[in-house]
MDAnalysis code that builds the backbone (N, CA, C; Angstrom):
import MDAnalysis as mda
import numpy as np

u = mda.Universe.empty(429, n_residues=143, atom_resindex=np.repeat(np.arange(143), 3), trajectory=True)
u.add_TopologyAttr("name", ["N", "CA", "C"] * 143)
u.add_TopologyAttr("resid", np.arange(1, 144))
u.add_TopologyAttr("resname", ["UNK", "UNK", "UNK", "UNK", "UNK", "UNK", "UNK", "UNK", "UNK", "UNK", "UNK", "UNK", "UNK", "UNK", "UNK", "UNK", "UNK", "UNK", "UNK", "UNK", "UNK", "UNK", "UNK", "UNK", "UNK", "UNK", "UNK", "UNK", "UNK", "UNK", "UNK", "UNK", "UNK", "UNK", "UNK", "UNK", "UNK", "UNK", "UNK", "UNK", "UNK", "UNK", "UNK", "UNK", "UNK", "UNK", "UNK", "UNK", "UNK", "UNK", "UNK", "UNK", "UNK", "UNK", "UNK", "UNK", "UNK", "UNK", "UNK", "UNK", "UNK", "UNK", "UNK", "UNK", "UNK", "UNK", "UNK", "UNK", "UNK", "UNK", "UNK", "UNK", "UNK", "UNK", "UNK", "UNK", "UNK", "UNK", "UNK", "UNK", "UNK", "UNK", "UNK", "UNK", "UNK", "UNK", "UNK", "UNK", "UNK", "UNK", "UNK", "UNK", "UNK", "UNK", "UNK", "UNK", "UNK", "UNK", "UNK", "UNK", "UNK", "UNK", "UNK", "UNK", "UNK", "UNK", "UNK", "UNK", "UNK", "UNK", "UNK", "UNK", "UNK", "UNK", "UNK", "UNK", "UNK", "UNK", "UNK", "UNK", "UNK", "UNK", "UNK", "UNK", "UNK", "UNK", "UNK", "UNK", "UNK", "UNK", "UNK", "UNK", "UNK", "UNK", "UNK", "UNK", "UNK", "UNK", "UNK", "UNK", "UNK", "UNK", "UNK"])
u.atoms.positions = np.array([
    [0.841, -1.187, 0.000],
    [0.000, 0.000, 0.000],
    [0.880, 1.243, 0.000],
    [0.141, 2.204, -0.686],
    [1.172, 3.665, -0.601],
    [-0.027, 4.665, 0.148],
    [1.280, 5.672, 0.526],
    [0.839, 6.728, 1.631],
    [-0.617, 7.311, 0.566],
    [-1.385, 7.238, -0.858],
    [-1.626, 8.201, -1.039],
    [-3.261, 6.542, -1.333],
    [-3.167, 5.543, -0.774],
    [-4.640, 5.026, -0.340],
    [-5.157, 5.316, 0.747],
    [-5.087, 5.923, 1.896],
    [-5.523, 6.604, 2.591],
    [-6.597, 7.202, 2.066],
    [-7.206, 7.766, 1.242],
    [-8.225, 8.510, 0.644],
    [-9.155, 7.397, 0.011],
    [-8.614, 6.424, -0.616],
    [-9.518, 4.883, -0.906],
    [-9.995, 4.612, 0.266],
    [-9.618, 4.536, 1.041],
    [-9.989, 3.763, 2.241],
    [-10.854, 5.004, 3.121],
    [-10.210, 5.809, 3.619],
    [-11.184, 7.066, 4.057],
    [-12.254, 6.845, 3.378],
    [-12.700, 6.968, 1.894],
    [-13.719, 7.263, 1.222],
    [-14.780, 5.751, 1.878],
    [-14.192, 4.991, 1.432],
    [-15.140, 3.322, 1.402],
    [-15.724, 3.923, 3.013],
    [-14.674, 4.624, 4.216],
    [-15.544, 4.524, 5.851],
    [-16.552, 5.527, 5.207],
    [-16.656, 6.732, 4.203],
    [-17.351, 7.049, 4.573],
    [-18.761, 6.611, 3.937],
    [-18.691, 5.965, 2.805],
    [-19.758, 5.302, 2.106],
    [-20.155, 4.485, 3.300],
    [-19.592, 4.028, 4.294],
    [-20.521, 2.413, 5.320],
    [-20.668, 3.515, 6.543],
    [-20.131, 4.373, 6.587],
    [-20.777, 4.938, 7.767],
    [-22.149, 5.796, 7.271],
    [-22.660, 6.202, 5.933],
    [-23.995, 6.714, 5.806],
    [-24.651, 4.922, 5.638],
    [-23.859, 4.618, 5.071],
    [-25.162, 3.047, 4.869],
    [-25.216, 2.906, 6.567],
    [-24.677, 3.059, 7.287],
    [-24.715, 2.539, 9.110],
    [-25.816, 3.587, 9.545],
    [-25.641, 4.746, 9.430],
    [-27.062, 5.620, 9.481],
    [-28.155, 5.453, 9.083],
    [-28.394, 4.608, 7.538],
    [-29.593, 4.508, 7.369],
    [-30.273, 2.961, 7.766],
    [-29.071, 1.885, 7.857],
    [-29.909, 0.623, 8.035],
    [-29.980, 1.068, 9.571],
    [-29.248, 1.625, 10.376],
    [-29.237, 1.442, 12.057],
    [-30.950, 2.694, 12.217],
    [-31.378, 3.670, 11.453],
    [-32.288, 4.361, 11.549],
    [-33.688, 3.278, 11.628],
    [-33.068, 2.300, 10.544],
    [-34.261, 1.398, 10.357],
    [-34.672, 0.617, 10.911],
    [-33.148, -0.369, 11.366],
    [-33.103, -1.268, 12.564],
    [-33.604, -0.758, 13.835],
    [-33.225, 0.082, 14.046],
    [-33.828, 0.407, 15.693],
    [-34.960, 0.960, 15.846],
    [-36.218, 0.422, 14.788],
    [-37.677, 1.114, 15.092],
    [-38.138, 0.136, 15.909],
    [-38.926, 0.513, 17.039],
    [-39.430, 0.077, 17.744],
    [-38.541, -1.133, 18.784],
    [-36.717, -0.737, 18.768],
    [-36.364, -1.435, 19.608],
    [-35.408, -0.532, 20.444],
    [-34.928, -0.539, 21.528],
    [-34.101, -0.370, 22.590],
    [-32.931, 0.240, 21.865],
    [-32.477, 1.601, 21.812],
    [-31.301, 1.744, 20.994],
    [-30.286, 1.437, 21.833],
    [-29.618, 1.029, 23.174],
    [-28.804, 0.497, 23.847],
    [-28.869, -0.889, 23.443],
    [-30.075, -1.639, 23.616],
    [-29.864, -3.337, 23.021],
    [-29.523, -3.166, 21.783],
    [-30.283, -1.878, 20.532],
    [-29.271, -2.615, 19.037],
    [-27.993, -2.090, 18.978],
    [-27.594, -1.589, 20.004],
    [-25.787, -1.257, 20.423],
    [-25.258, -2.745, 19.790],
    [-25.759, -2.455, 21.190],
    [-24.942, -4.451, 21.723],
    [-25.247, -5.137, 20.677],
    [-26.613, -5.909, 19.841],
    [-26.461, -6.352, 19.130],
    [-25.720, -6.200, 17.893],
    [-25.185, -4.905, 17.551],
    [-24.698, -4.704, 16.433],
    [-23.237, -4.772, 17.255],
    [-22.812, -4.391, 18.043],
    [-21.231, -4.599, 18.614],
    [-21.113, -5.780, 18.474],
    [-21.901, -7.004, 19.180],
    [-21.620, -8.478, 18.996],
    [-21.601, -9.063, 17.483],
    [-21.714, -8.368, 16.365],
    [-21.833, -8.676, 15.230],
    [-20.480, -8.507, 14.832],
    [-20.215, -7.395, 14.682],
    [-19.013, -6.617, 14.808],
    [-17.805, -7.623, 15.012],
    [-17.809, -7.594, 16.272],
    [-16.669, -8.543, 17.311],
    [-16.709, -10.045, 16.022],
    [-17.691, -10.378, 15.770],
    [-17.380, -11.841, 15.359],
    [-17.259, -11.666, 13.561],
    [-17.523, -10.769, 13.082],
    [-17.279, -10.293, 11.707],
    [-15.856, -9.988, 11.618],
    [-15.200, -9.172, 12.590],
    [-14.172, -8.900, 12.500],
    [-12.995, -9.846, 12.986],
    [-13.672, -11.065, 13.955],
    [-12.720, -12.338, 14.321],
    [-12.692, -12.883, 12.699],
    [-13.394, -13.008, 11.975],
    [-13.765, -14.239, 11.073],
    [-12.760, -13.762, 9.946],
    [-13.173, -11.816, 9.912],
    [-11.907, -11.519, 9.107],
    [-10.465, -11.221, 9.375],
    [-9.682, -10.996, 10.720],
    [-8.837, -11.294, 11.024],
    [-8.193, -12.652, 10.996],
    [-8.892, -13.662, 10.948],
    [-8.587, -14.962, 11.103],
    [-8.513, -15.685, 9.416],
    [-9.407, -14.977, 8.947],
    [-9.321, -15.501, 7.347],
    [-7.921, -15.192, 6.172],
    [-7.469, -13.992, 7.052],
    [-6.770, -12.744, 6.045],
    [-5.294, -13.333, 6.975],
    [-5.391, -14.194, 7.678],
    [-4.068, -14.342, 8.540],
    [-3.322, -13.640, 9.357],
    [-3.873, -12.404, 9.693],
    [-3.691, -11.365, 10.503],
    [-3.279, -11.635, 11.813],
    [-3.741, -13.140, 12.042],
    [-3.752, -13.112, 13.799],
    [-2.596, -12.825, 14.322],
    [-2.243, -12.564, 15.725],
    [-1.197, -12.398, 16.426],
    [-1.432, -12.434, 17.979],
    [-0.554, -12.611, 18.409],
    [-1.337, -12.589, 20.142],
    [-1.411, -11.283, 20.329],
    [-2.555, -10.968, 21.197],
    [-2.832, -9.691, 21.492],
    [-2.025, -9.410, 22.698],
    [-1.773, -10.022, 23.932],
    [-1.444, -9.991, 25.025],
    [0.564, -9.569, 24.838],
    [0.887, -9.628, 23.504],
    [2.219, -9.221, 23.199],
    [2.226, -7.867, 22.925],
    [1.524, -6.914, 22.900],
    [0.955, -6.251, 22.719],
    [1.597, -5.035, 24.156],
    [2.499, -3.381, 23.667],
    [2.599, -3.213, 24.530],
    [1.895, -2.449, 25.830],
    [2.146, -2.101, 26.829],
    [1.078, -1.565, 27.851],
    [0.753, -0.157, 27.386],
    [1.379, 0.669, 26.811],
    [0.712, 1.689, 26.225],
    [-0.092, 1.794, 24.581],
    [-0.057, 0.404, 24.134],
    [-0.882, 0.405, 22.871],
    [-2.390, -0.228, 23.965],
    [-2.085, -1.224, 24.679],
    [-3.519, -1.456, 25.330],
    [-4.395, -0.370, 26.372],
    [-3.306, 0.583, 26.643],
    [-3.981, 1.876, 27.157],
    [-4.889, 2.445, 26.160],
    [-4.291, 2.748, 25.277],
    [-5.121, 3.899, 24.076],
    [-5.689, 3.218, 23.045],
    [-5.571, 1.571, 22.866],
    [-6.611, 0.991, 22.295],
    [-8.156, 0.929, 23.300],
    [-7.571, 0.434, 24.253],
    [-8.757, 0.525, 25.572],
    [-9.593, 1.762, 25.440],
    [-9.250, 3.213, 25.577],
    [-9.961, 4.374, 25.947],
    [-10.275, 4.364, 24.144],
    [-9.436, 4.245, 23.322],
    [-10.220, 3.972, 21.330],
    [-11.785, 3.106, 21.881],
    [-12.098, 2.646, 22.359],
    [-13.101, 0.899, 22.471],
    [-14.065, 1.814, 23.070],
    [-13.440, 2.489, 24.349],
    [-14.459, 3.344, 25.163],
    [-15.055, 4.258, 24.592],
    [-14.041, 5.154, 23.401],
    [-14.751, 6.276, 23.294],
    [-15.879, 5.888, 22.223],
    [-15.539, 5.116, 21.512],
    [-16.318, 4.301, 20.188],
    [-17.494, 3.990, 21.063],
    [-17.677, 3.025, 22.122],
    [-18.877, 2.443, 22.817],
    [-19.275, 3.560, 23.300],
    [-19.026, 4.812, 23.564],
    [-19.918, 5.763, 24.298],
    [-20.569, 6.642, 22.923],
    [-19.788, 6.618, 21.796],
    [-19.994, 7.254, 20.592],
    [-21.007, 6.810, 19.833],
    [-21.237, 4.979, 19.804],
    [-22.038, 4.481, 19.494],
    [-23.188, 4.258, 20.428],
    [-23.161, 4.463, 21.186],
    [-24.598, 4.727, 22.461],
    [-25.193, 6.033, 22.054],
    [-24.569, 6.946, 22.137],
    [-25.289, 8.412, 21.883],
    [-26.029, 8.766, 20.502],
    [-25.205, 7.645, 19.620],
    [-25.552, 8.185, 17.909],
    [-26.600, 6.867, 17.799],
    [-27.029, 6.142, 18.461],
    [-28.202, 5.426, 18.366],
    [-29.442, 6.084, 18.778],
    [-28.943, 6.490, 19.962],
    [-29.956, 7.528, 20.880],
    [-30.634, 8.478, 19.841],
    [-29.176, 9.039, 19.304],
    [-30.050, 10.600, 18.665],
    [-30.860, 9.562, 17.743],
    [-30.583, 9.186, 16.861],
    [-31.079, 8.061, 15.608],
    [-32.205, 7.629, 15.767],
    [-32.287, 7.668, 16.980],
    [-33.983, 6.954, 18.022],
    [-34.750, 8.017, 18.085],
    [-34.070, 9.183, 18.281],
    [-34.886, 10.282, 18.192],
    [-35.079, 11.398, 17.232],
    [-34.070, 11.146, 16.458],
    [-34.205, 12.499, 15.293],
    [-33.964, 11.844, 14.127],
    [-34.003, 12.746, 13.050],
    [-33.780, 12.196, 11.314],
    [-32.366, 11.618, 11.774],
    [-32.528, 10.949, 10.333],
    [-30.731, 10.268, 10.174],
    [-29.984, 11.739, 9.598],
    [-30.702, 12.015, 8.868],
    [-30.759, 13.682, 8.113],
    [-30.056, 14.501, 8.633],
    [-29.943, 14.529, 10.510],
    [-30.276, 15.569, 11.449],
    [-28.707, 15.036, 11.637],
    [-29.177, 13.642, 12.496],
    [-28.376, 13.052, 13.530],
    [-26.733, 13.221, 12.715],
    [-26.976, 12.073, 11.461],
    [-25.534, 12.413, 10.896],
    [-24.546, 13.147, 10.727],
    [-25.251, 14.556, 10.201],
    [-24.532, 15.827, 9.998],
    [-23.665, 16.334, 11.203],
    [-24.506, 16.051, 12.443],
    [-23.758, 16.542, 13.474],
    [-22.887, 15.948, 14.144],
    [-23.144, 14.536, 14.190],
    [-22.698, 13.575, 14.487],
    [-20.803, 13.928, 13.501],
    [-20.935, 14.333, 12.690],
    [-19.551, 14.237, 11.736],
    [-19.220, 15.769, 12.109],
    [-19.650, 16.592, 13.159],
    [-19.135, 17.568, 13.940],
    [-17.562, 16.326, 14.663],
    [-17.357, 15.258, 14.352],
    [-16.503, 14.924, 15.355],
    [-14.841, 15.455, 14.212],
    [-15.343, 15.725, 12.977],
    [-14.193, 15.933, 12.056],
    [-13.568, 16.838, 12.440],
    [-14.406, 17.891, 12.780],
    [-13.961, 19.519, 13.440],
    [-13.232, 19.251, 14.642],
    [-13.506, 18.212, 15.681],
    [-13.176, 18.190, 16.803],
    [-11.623, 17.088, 16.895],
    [-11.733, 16.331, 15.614],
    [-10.623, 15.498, 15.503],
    [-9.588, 16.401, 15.043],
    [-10.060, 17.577, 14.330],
    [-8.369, 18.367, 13.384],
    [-8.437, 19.276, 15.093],
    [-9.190, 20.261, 15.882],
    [-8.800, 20.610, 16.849],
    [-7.813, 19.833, 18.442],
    [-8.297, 18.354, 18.241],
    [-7.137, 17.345, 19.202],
    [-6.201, 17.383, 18.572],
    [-5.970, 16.907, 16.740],
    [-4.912, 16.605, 16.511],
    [-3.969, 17.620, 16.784],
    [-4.645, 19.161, 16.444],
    [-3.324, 20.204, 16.782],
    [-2.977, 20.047, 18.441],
    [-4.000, 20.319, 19.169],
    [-3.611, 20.313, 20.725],
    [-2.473, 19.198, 20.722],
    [-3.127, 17.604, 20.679],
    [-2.349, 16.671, 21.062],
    [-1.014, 15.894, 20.683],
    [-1.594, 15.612, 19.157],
    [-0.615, 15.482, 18.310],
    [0.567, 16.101, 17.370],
    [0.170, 17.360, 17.673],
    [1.169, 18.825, 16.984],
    [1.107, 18.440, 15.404],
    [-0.191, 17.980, 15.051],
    [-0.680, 17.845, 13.291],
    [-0.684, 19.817, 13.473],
    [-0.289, 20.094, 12.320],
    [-0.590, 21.413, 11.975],
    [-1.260, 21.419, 10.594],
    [-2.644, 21.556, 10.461],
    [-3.621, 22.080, 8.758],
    [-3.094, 23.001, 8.108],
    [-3.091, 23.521, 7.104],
    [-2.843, 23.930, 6.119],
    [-4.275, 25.686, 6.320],
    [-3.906, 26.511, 5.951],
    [-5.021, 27.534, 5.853],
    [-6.234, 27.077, 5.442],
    [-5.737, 26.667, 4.466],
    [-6.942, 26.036, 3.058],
    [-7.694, 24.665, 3.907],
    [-7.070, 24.057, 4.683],
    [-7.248, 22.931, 5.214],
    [-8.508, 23.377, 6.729],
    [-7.948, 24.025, 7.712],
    [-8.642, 24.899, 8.803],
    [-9.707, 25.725, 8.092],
    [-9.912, 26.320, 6.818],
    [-11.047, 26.877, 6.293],
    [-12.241, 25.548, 6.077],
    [-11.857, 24.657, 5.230],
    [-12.565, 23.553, 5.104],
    [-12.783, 23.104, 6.154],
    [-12.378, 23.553, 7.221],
    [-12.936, 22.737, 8.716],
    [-13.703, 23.456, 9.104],
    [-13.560, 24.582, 9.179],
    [-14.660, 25.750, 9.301],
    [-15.955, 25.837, 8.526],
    [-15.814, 25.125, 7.316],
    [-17.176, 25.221, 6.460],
    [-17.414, 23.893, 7.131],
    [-17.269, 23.017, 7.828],
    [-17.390, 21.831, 8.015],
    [-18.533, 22.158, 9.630],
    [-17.482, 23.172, 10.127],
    [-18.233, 23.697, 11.391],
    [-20.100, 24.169, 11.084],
    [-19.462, 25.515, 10.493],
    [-20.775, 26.253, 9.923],
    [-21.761, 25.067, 9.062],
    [-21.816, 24.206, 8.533],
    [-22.318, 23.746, 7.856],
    [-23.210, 22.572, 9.088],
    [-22.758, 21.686, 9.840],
    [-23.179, 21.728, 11.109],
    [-24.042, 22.198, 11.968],
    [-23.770, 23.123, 12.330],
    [-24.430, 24.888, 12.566],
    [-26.074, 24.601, 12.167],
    [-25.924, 24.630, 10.666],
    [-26.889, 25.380, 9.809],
    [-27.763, 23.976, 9.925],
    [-27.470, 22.854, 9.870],
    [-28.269, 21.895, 10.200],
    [-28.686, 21.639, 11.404],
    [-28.509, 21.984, 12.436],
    [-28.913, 22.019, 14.073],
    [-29.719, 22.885, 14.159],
    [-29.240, 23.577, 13.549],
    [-30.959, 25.487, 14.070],
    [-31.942, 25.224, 13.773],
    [-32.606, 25.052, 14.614],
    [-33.787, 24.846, 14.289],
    [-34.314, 26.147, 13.796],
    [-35.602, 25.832, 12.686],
    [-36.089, 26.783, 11.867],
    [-37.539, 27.871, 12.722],
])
């Protein structure tokens, strides 16, 4: 793979993350959006054993060092609290609604990366985050 599939692959999350908005809008009528968590996490977990295990990927995890299982751990957490809330809204508002804001996390990922990671954007790059903001915005106000 070269540094410049990153954008193949970005693109494909973002094609399955609107298909995840609209089948999970559908799936969770009339059920528990905490139970179709779980049911869709337990799907998950064994979709992703079947393809780790198929593709030969495996490795022991437990070799694994104590600061990759730190920040994979709080990755798992923030995902399970991320996916609790975006069911919730989903339970309660358009996918229409929920999504748009829900991808407020883009704005909030280039603002960690500068704090945490010392990523520095581009002008052109921080403007597009800004229309990313405002655009956000304009879908939350209510009319």
């Amino acid at each position: 793979m070269t540094s410049a599939d990153w954008f193949f692959w970005a693109a494909l999350s973002a094609v399955f993350a609107a298909l995840t908005a609209i089948f999970a809008k559908i799936g969770i009528q009339g059920v528990d959006s905490d139970l179709a968590t779980l049911v869709r996490t337990v799907i998950i977990v064994f979709v992703l054993g079947a393809f780790v295990w198929f593709a030969d990927k495996w490795s022991n995890p437990f070799e694994l060092k104590p600061r990759t299982w730190l920040f994979l751990i709080l990755s798992a957490l923030a995902t399970g609290a991320s996916w609790v809330c975006y069911f919730r809204a989903l339970q309660i508002g358009k996918a229409s609604q929920v999504a748009p804001v829900d991808k407020f996390s883009l704005v909030l990922v280039a603002i960690f990366a500068f704090t945490f990671l010392g990523e520095r954007p581009s002008l052109r790059e921080w403007a597009g985050i800004g229309m990313v903001a405002a655009g956000v915005l304009l879908l939350a106000i209510k009319r």
